[in-house]
C-alpha positions, 0 to 999 in steps of 0.5 A, spaced: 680 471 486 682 476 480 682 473 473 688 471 469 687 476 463 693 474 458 691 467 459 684 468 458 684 472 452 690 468 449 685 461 450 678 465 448 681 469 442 684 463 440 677 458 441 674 464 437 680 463 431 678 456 429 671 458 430 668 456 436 662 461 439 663 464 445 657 467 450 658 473 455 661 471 461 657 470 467 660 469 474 666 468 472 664 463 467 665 463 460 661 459 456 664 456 449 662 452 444 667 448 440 666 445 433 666 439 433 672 437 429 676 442 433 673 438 441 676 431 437 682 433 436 683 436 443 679 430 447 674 434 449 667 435 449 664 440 445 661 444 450 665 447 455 666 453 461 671 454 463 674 460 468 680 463 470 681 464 477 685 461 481 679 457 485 677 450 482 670 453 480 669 445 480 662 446 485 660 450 479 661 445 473 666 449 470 674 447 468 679 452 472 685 454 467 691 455 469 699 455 465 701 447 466 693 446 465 693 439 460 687 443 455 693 448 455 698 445 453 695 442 448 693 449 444 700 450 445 703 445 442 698 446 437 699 453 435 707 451 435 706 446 429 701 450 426 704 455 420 707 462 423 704 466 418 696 466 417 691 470 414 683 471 416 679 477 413 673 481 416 668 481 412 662 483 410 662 490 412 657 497 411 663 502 407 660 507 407 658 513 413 655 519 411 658 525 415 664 523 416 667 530 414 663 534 420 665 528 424 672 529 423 672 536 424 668 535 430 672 530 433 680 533 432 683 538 437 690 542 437 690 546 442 695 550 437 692 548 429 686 548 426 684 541 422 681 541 416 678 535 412 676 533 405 670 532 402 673 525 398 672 518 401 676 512 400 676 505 402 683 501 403 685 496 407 687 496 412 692 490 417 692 488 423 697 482 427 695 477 433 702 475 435 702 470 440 707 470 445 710 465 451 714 468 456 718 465 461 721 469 469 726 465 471 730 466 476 731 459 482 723 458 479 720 459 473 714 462 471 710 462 464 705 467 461 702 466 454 700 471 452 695 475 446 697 481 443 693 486 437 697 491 433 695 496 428 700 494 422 699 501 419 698 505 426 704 501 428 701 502 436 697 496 440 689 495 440 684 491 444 683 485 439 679 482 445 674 487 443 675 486 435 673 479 436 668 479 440 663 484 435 666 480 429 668 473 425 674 471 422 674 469 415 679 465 411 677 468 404 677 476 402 670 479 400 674 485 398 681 483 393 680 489 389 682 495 395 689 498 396 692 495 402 695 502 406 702 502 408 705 504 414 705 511 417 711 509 422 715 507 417 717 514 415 723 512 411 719 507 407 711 511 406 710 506 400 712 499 403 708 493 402 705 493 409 706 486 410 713 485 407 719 482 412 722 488 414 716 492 416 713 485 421 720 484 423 719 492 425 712 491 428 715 485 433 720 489 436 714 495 438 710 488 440 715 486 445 715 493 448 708 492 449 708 485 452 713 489 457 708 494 458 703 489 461 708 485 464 712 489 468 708 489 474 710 481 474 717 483 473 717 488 479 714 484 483 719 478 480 724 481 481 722 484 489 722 477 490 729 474 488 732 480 491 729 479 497 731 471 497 738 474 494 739 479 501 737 472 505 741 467 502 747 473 502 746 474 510 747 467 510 752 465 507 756 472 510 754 469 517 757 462 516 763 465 513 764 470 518 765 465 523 769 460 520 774 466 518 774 468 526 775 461 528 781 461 523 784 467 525 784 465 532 786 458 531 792 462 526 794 467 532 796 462 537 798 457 532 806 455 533 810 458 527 810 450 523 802 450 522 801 457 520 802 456 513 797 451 513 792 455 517 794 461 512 792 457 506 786 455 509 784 462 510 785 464 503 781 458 500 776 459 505 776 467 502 775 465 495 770 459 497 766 465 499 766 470 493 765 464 489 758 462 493 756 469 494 757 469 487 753 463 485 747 465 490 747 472 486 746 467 479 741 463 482 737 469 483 738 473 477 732 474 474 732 473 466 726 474 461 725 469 455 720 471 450 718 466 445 714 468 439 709 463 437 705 465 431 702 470 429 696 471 424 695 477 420 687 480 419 685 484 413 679 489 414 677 495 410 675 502 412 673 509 410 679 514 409 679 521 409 684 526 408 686 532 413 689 538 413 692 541 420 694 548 419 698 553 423 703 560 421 703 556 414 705 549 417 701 544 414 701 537 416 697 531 412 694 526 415 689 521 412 683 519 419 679 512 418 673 510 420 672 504 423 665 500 421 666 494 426 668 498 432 663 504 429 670 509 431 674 514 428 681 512 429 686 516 433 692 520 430 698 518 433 704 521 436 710 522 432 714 522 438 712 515 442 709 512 437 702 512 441 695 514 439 692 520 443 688 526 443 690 533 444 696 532 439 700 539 437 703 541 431 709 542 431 712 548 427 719 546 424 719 547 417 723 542 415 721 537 410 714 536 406 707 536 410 706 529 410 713 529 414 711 535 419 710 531 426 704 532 431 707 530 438 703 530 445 704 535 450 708 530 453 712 529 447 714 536 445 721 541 447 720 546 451 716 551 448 720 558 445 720 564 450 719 569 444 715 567 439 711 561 443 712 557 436 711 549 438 716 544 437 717 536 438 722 532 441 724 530 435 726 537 432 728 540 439 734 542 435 731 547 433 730 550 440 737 553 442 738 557 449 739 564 451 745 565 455 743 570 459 737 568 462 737 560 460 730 561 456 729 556 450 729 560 444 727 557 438 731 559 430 726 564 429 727 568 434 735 567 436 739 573 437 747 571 434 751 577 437 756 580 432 762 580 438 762 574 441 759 569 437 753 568 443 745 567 442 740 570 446 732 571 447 730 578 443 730 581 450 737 581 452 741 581 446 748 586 447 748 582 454 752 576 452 758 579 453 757 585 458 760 582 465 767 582 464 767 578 456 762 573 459 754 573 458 750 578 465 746 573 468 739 574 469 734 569 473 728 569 470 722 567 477 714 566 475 713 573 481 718 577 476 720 579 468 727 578 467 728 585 466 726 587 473 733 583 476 739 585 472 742 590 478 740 584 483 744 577 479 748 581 475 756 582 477 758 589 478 763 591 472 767 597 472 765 603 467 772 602 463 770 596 461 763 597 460 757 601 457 751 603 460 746 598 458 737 600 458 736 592 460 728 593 457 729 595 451 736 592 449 739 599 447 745 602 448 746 608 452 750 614 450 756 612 452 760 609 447 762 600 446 770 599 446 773 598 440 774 590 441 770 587 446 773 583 452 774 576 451 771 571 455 775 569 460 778 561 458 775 555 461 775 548 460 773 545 453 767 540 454 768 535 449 763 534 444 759 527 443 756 524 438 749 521 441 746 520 447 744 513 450 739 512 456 738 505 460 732 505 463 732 497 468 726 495 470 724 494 476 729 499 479 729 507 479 735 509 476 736 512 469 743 512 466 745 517 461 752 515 456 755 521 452 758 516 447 764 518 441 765 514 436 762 509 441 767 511 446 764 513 453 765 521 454 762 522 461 756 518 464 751 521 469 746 517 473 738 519 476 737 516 482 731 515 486 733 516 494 730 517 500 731 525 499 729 527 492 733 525 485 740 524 487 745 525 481 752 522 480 756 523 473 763 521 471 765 526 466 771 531 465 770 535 470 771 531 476 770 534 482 768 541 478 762 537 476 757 541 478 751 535 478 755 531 481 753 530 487 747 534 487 738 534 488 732 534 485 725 534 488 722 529 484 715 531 481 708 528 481 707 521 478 704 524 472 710 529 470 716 525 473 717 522 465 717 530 464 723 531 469 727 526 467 726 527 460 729 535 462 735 532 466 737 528 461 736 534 455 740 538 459 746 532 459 746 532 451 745 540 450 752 540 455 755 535 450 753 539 443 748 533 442 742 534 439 735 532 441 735 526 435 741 523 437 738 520 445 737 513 444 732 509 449 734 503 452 730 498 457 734 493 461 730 486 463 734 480 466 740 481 461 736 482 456 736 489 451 730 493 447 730 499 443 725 504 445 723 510 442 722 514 448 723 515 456 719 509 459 720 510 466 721 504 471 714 503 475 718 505 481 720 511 478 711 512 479 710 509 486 705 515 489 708 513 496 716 512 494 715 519 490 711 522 497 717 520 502 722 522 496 719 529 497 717 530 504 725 528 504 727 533 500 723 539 503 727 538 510 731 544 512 737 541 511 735 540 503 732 547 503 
């Protein structure tokens, strides 16, 4: 049978914490000694084997923990009593590595920069958080996980503390008071902030209960699968029941004599409303909901080696310090600016604003799209700097862009003069992978007439001898779209559907929801336009599992751009059993990533009367 891992790693890292000892696994059975102490206070003895899995392992002499378990209980209880706020220290340690630099340099990959690393070492302290958590699914049963999570405070991403714990011993007292402690990189608006201050746990917890929901979302699918599953019986039931009572009714009501049919009408209008009042008891019975309950945390103190690094491109430098981490013997990843994880084969990104400690490194994942002329590199949080040419719809960066004198428009540096030149309105030129948009414009373009336009050399942007009007046509009056102010994303787990909200002064402009259907991604949007909405309504052949967060993320740029919002204005929400959390990126639901949901979504789309 599998092992538990949440309550394993809970119970052993706790048993580690009040310093017991702890041998490898062997057969599913971990070993522990217990101090003595320790043993009293939880009435048992001092040696112990206990094991995960669902079976008894009584015929092995070993004790099956389970959530309910007395012994689990007990170190529940005694973590709630026990202070909120704890403190343990790594130490001693070796702070010292020779050939930190050539490892540095060695280790670092940009596919579009280059790293360059100091020859001065420090040692500083860094933090860890243990956040110990209980949480509950209840929907018409209730099911409890504890569970154990490490964060990097300074890092703001999650760790594998079980792999910290097992190399090394927590101690009360702190070998090394005299070190700086680093502040956190993720609080960019506060760089010299005590790293364990209120507002920066606080900060930390909420990104700790987006990696508990990272682990749990299986069992909240899976969760949620069920209640609507007994929710879909409970309904056929209730439906049927009252179906025939109504039928009963209305036949009894059409032969009645004229004095009992009001009593027969009135019984039929309390059988209605009896029915939507159980529907709607049924649909709270089985509505899951998600209690998360911190029980305490501790905070680890360890030492390491830093070094700074300086990451170059087109004189764009980014700073950043690399630590060196002599318990798990590792150089620490950077981390993305974008998602806040850690990663490698991070970019660059190009945007010169702000100072070199401020210029973001993102993942390929995490990037807007790349400029069509300049190829410079930009990341989500910068995707203003990314604009589109309005004639061939390619993303062209602020460096690159062409603002056309006449009629106010941008375009890429190979179709400048033709934002204007079909009628007032931009000639439009599909660009293909088989062909250059510079072989296409007689195929897409309309054919205007010689009075209103002059000859145009299409590959080289200049004009031919025949003179520009004196005025240029204007373009011909179309329905303004509104303009927002932020973009909002709700993502629910457990179902694959995204909802994308223009919102003004925190009132709804337009909403536009993907869904995942059974031929491809179904769009439906409630805007303006109404049935001119050229997205309602509409299909997308969904992407690999791998790429599916990419295309979403597209789509739901392209929602923001039609409502002048900017890349940095979409806020991520994920919705759990009534329960909201901010998230700093797309996190797609795992029925988005479901290989066989994707395949049938597919082969529906690919069918001839989607083609």
């Amino acid at each position: 049978m599998s092992e538990d891992i949440s309550l394993r790693d809970f119970i052993l890292g706790y048993c580690q914490q009040v310093g017991g000892l702890i041998e490898p696994p062997a057969y599913g059975i971990h070993e522990v000694l217990l101090p003595e102490d320790v043993a009293a206070r939880w009435g048992v003895d001092s040696f112990q084997r206990f094991t995960f899995t669902q079976e008894s392992g009584a015929e092995m002499g070993a004790t099956a923990l389970y959530y309910g378990h007395p012994l689990v209980e007990t170190i529940v209880l005694e973590l709630r009593q026990s202070p909120a706020n704890t403190r343990f220290f790594i130490n001693p340690l070796r702070l010292e590595k020779p050939g930190l630099r050539e490892l540095v340099e060695k280790t670092l990959t940009f596919s579009n920069a280059r790293p360059a690393a100091s020859h001065t070492q420090r040692t500083r302290l860094y933090h860890y958080v243990c956040f110990n958590f209980k949480a509950s699914l209840v929907s018409d049963e209730k099911h409890e996980l504890l569970i154990q999570l490490w964060m990097h405070l300074q890092g703001g991403y999650r760790v594998h503390g079980s792999e910290i714990q097992t190399i090394t011993a927590l101690d009360l007292e702190n070998a090394y008071p005299h070190l700086d402690a680093v502040p956190p990189e993720w609080r960019a608006l506060q760089p010299k902030e005590n790293p364990l201050s209120s507002e920066t746990l606080t900060a930390l917890l909420d990104r700790a209960c987006l990696a508990v929901l990272d682990e749990i979302a299986p069992t909240l699918e899976t969760a949620q699968k069920r209640s609507r599953h007994f929710l879909d019986l409970d309904r056929a039931r209730l439906e049927d029941y009252y179906a025939d009572l109504q039928r009963d009714l209305e036949k009894r009501l059409s032969r009645s004599e004229s004095e009992r049919r009001p009593a027969l009408e009135a019984k039929l209008s309390i059988l209605k409303t009896e029915r939507q009042s159980k529907l709607a008891d049924a649909e709270q019975k089985y509505r899951l909901r998600l209690d998360l309950d911190l029980i305490n945390l501790a905070v680890i103190a360890q030492p390491k080696i830093e070094l700074d690094v300086e990451i170059t491109k087109r004189g764009v430098i980014a700073k950043r310090s690399m630590a060196w981490d002599p318990v798990r013997h590792i150089l620490e990843p950077l981390v993305c600016d974008v998602c806040g994880q850690p990663g490698e084969g991070l970019h660059l990104c190009e945007s010169e604003s702000g100072g070199s400690n401020l210029r973001h490194l993102a993942h390929s994942a995490c990037l807007a799209p790349q400029c069509s002329d300049c190829k410079r590199t930009f990341c989500q949080l910068c995707a203003d700097k990314v604009h589109t040419c309005v004639v061939c719809d390619a993303p062209v960066c602020v460096h690159s862009l062409v603002l056309c004198n006449s009629c106010g428009r941008e375009t890429c540096q190979k179709h400048p003069n033709l934002c204007h030149a079909a009628d007032g309105q931009p000639q439009r030129i599909v660009v293909t992978a088989q062909a250059e948009p510079q072989s296409q414009p007689k195929a897409e373009a309309p054919k205007p007439t010689a009075a209103k336009l002059p000859k145009m050399n299409v590959q080289t942007g200049g004009k031919a001898k025949t003179p520009q009007p004196k005025k240029p046509v204007k373009p011909a009056s179309l329905p303004k779209t509104p303009t927002a102010q932020r973009i909002q994303v709700e993502v629910e787990i457990g179902r694959a559907e995204v909802r994308a909200f223009a919102l003004n002064k925190e009132r709804e402009i337009a909403m536009r929801v993907w869904e995942l259907a059974d031929d491809g991604i179904g769009v439906t949007c409630r805007c303006e336009k109404g049935w001119r909405c050229r997205a309602d309504g509409s299909l997308h052949r969904p992407a690999e599992a791998g790429q599916i967060e990419a295309q979403l993320m597209s789509l739901i740029r392209a929602f923001s751009a039609e409502y002048g919002v900017p890349q940095k204005k979409i806020s991520f929400l994920r919705m759990i059993g009534g329960h909201t959390l901010e998230d700093r990126r797309l996190n797609l639901s795992l029925a988005w990533k479901d290989p066989g949901s994707l395949a049938a979504a597919q082969a529906g789309f690919d069918k001839p009367t989607h083609r």
